[in-house]
N, C-alpha and C positions, 0 to 999 in steps of 0.2 A: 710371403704376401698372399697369393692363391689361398694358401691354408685357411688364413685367419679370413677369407672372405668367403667361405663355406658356409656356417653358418649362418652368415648375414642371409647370402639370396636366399639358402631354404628358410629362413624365419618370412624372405618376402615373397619367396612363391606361395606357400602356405595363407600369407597372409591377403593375397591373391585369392587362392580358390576359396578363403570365407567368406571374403566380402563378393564374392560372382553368389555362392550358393545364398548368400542374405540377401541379394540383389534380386534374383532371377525364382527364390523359391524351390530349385532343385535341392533334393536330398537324397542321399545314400539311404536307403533302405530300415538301416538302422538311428537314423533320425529322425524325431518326431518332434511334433509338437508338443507342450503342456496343453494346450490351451486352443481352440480353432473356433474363432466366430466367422459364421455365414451369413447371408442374405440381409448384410446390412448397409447402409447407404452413409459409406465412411468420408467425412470431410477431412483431407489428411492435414492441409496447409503444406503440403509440399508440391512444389510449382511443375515438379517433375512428373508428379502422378496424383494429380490434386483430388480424386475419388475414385472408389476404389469397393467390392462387395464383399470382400471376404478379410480376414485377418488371422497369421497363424503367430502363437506368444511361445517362447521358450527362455528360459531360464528369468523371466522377469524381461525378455527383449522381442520386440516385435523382430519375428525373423524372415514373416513374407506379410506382404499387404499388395493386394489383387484380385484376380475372379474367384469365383467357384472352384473350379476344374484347376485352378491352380493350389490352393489353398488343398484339397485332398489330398496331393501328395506330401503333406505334413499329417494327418490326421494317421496313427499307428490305435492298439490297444488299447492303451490307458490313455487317450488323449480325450480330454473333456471336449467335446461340440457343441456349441450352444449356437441355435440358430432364432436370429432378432427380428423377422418379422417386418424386415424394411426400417428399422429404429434407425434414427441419424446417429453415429457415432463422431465426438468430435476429441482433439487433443483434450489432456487434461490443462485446461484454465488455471491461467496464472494469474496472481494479486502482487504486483508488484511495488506494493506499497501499502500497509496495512498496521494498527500495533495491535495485535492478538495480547500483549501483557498488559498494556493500558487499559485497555476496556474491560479487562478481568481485574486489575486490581480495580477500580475503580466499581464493577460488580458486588465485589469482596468487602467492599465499607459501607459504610452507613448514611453515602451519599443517594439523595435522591432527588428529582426532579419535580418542581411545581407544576400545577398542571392549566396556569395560564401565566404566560410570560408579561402581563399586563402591568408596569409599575405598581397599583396601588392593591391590585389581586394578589402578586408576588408578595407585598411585604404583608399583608393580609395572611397569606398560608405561612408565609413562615413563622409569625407571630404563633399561630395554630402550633403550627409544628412542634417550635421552640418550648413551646409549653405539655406538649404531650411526650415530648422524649427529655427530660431530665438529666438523664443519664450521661447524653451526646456532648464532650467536655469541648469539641472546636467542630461548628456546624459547617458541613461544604454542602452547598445543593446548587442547583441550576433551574432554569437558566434565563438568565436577562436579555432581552435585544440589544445591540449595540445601537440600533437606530434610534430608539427610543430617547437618546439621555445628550447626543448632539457631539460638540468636541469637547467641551470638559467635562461629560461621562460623566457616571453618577457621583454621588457624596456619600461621605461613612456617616455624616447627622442622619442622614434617613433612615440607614439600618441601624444607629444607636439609640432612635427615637420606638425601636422594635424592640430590640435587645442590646443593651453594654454591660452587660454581666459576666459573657462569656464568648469566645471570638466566635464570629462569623465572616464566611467566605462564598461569594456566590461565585459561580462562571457565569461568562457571557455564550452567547449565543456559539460565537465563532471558535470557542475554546483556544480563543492567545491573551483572555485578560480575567482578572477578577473583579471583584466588590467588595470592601473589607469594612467589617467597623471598625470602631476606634480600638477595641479590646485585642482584634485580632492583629493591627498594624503595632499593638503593644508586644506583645505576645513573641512577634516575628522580629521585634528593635528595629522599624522600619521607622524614623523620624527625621527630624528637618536635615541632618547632617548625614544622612546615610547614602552613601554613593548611590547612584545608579549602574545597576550590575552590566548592561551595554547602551550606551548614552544613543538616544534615537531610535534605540530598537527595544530592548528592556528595561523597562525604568518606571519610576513612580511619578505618575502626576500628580503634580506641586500646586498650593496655592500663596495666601500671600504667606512672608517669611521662609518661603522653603517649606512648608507645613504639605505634607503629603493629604491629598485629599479622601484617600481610600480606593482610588480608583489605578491597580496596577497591571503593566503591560506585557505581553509578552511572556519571558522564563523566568522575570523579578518572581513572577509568582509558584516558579519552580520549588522553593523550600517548604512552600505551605501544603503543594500537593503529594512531595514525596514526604512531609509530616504523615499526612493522613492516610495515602496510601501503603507506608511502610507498618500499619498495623494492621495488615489484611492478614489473615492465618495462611500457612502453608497448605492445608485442608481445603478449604476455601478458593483459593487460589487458583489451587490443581482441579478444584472440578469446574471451576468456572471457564477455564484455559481449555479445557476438555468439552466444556458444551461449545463455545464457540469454535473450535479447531473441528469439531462434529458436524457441527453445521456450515463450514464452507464446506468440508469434505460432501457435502447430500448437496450442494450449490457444485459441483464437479470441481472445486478447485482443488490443486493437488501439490503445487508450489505456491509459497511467497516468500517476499521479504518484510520482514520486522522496519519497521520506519524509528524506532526507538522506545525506550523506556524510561525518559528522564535519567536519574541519579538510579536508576533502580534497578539494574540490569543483574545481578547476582540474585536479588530474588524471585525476580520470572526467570533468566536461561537454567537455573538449579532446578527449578520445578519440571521446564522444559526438557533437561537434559535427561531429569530422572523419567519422564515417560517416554525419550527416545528408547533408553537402555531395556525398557519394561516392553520397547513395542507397540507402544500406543501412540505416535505420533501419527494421526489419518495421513499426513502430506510431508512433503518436504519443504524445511523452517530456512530459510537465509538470515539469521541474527544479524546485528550491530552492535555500534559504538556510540553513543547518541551528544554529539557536541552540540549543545544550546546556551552554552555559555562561552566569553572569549577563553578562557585561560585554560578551557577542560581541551583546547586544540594541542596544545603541546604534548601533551601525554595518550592522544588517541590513539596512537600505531601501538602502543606498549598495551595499551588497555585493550585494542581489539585482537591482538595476538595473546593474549592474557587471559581475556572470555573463548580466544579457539580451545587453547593449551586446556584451558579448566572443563569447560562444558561441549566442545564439538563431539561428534558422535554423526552414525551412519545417516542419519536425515536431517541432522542441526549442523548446521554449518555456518561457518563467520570468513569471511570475504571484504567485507564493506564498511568503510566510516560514515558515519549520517553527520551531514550540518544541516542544520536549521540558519540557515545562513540569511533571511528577511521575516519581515511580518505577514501581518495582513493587512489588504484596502479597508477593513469594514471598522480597524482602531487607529488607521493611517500610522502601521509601522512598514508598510510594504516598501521598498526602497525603488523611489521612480524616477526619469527622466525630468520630470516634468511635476512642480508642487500640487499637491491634494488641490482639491479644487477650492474647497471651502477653508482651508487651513495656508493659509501664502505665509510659502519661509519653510516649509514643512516639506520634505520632500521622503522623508524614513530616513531609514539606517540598515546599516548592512552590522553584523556579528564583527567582523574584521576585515581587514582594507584588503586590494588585488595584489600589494606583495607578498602580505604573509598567505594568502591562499597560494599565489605563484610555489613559494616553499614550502609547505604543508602539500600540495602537488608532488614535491621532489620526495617527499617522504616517506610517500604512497606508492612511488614509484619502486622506490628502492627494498622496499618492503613487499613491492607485488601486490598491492591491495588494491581495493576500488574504493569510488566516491560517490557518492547520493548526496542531493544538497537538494532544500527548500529552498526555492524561489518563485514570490508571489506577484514581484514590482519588474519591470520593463528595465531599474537600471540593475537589479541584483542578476537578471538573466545577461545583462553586457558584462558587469564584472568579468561572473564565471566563465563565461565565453572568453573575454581577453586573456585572465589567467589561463585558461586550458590552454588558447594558442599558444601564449607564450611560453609554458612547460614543452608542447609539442615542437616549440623549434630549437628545445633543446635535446629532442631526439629520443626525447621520454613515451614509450608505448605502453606503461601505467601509469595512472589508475584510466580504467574504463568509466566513463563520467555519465552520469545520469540526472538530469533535472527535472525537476518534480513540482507539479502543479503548476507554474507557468500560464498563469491567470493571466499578465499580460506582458506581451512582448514585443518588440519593436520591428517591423517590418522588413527592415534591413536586418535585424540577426535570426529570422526565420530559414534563412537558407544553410545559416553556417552550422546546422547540427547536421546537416548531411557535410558538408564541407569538414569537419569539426571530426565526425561520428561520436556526437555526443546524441544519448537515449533520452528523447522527450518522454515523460510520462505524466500522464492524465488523469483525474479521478471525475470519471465520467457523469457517474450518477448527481455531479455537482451542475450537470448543463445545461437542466432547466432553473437555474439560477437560485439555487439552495437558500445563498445567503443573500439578505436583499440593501446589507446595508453599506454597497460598496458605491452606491447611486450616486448621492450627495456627496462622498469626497471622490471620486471620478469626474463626475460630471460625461461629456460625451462619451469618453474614456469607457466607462461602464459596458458601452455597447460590442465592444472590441475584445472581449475578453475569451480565453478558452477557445486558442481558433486549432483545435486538433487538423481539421480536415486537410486546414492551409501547410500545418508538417509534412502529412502525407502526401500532397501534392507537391513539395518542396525535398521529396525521395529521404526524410529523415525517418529514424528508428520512432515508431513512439509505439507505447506502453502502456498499459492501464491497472487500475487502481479503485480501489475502495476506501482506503485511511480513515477507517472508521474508529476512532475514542471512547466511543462512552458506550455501556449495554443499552440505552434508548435508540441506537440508530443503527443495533444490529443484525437488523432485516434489509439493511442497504447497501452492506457487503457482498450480496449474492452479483455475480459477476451478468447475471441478466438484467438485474434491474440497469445496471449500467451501461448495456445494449441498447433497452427501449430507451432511456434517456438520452443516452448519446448518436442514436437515429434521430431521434425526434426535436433534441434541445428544448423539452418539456417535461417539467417534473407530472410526478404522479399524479395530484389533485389536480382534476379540472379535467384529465383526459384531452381528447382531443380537444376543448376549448382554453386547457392553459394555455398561460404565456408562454410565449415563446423566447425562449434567448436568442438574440442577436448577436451576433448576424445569422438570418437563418442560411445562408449559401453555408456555414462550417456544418451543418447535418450529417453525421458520417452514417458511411452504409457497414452494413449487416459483415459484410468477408474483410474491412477495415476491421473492426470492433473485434473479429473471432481475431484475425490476425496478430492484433495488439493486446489481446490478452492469453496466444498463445505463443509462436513462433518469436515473436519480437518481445515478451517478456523471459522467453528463455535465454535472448542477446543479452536483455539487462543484467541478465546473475551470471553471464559466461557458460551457460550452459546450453547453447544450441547445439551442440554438438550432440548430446544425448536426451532431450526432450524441448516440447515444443511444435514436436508435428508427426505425425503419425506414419515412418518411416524407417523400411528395414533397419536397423542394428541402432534405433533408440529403446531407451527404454521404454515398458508398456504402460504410459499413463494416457487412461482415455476418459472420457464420458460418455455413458452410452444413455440416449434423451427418450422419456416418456414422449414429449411433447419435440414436434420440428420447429425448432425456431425459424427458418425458413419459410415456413409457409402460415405462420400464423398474423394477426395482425398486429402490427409494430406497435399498439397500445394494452399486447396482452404478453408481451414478450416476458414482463418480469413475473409473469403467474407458470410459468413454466415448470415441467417436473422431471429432474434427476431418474434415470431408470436404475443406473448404476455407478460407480466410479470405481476404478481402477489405476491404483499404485504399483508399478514395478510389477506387472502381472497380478495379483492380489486385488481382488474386489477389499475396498475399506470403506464402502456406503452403498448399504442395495436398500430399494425402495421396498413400501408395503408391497405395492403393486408387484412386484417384482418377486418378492416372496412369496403369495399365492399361486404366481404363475409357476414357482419352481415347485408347490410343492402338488399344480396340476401334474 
């Protein structure tokens, strides 16, 4: 016995004296740093040593974070010193909810957007259009207001009185419905007899006889977009995936998670996987498995260990099932306590009911996987809530549960995601009220929505988010814009005189907003353990800020500029600015 317990303690004395010397900064003579930044004004998010002036990096790991006078005894030789000048240095920014392959395929086609959403302007450009591009054999463009057309939404006589020649597909505003003419609902065999692929939630609006009226909701319109986006070139693709994974990288983000790719997950993680192996990945990628249909739930644990087995690699990794598990308020698919305001009888739909999630839980569990789930409606965030308890008293400590967007929710289950430790996550830049057409079926309701502040007060995990879609709105993924909006609960136009989202008491502050897109987006992917805050023996992902967000004012936050970012020791985004000065 003795024997075989030798090398146990020397593996824990050892394992002892690294974590003192990671801790404390001391080194052996013969240890040095890579890497030693000075005189900067480090926000670590660590509670234990929350700022900090100096920082020393080795092997891709921050191995001391403290003063000056501590930080030299890392600095040997060949140890690069860069000293910052007082620059605020912050963790690397997490997006914990994003689809980098959607808004690339969707780059990649021949989708484009009119440039006023005005009913009789919209079918006006498209007309233009339709006739200047020929070529184009099924037209997708955007984008229609939802408010605009009421509860039974537009008609396909309007676009067939533009074009019935050849199908056409608009989006709406909120990207969870379409606009079809008659050619393209031909096209798709979408007619009086054709199921609804989840009744209350995706499905076609019907007129009389069953007669779809062209107006569909939800993932119904899932086959039409992975039609068009399945003919993006691989070419194409990879460089579009690359300007946009560039530009969170110069926006300091360094992790995310993929929110999903429809049906199309093989040809974005193939393109993905090949620039991990190439080295070009700026960030660390958290893939999915994207269930937006009922029946794609039974085969998700095989499909998401499927896309590990096939395309993980050193910064793509697969952990996580996505549901899409409600609507939206603004086409009344959102699944609520309480009916739409203007719609009585109407209350949404959920994907599938709280027992098959209960076992699709057990599944996750057994598998070791995690869960992200869409929920937009006050009753889809109770579902989830009950099924999670009820998995947890069956002594299940998988999946880690994350809920997403939680636009509205019920007062009484605001406490149970700390009770629960299930991860709120938020997509902030939405809080001066993005979308305006959730008014009229809310009704009071409306003013309630998006109350982050209330989780944090309520000791739960939340997270944040950019879920950005389409290349039009990809200047609203920068993790700052959704700072100044989420201090302020006012979007960009109007400045200090827009509207305000109510309630304004949900106004989050500035070390919220850092927090929930650093330390608490690293809970949501299970990786706080090695990023997420700026602390001996994580890894070295940081931001180092042209501009202090701190001290600027709250309506110039998102004009902000990236000095540097930093992967795993590894600068992967250095500013203009930044390069003059290296090559003073």
């Amino acid at each position: 016995m003795p024997v075989k317990l030798i090398p146990v303690l020397r593996h824990r004395v050892l394992s002892v004296l690294v974590s003192i010397l990671f801790t404390t900064g001391v080194a052996a003579d013969s240890r040095y740093a890579d890497r030693v930044l000075l005189d900067a004004r480090v926000y670590t998010v660590d509670p234990a040593r929350p700022e900090a002036s100096a920082i020393a990096i080795r092997n891709g790991t921050f191995v001391f974070v403290g003063d000056t006078d501590g930080a030299k005894s890392w600095i040997g030789p060949e140890t690069v010193v860069e000293t910052l000048n007082g620059r605020l240095v912050l963790p690397g920014l997490i997006d914990g909810h994003t689809h980098p392959g959607i808004l690339s395929l969707f780059a990649s086609t021949d989708m484009v957007a009119a440039p006023d959403p005005e009913p009789a302007a919209l079918l006006e450009w498209l007309d233009s259009y339709a006739s200047e591009n020929p070529q184009i054999p099924f037209i997708i463009a955007g984008f229609w207001r939802t408010a605009d057309f009421g509860i039974k939404g537009p008609h396909k006589a309007r676009l067939d009185a533009v074009i019935s020649d050849r199908p056409v597909a608009l989006m709406d505003d909120s990207g969870h419905s379409m606009w079809l003419n008659s050619k393209a609902l031909e096209v798709m065999k979408i007619g009086p007899d054709t199921p609804d692929p989840a009744p209350g939630l995706a499905y076609y609006q019907r007129g009389k006889h069953n007669e779809p009226t062209g107006w569909i909701k939800e993932f119904s319109s899932a086959p039409i977009q992975e039609r068009v986006l399945s003919e993006a070139t691989t070419a194409d693709l990879t460089a579009n995936l690359e300007h946009f994974l560039r530009y969170l990288s110069s926006q300091g983000v360094t992790s995310l998670y993929d929110g999903g790719n429809l049906g199309l997950h093989d040809k974005v993680y193939s393109v993905l996987a090949k620039l991990d192996r190439e080295g070009r990945l700026p960030l660390r990628y958290e893939g999915s498995y994207h269930v937006h249909l009922p029946d794609q739930v039974d085969r998700a644990v095989a499909e998401i260990k499927r896309l590990h087995k096939t395309y993980g690699g050193s910064n793509l990794q697969f952990n996580t099932v996505k549901i899409h598990f409600d609507g939206v308020h603004e086409i009344r698919t959102s699944a609520l306590l309480q009916d739409f305001t203007d719609d009585a009888g109407n209350h949404g739909g959920t994907l599938f009911d709280e027992d098959r999630l209960v076992e699709f839980i057990g599944e996750l569990h057994r598998a070791k996987l995690d869960l992200h789930m869409h929920v937009v409606g006050d009753r889809a965030t109770r579902v989830a809530l009950d099924a999670y308890e009820r998995a947890k008293q069956s002594g299940w400590n998988y999946p880690r549960l994350t809920l997403c967007h939680l636009e509205l929710v019920s007062e009484e289950d605001i406490p149970r995601f700390e009770q629960l430790g299930v991860v709120a996550n938020f997509t902030p830049h939405w809080f001066g009220d993005l979308f305006q057409g959730a008014a009229s079926s809310l009704g009071s309701r409306n003013e309630q929505k998006m109350r982050a502040k209330s989780f944090f007060d309520a000791g739960a995990t939340v997270s944040f988010s950019s879920d950005v879609v389409v290349p039009e709105e990809m200047d609203r993924a920068t993790p700052f814009l959704g700072m100044q909006i989420g201090l302020n609960r006012q979007d960009l136009e109007g400045g200090e005189q827009a509207k305000i989202m109510q309630p304004v008491s949900e106004r989050l502050t500035l070390a919220q907003l850092i927090r929930g897109y650093t330390i608490n987006g690293a809970y949501q992917l299970r990786r706080s353990a090695s990023r997420g805050s700026i602390t001996a023996g994580k890894s070295a992902d940081l931001v180092i800020m042209q501009d202090d967000v701190f001290s600027l004012d709250t309506y110039r936050i998102h004009q902000v500029a990236v000095y540097r970012t930093m992967l795993a020791g590894d600068y992967v985004y250095t500013s203009a600015a930044s390069q003059v000065e290296q090559k003073n």
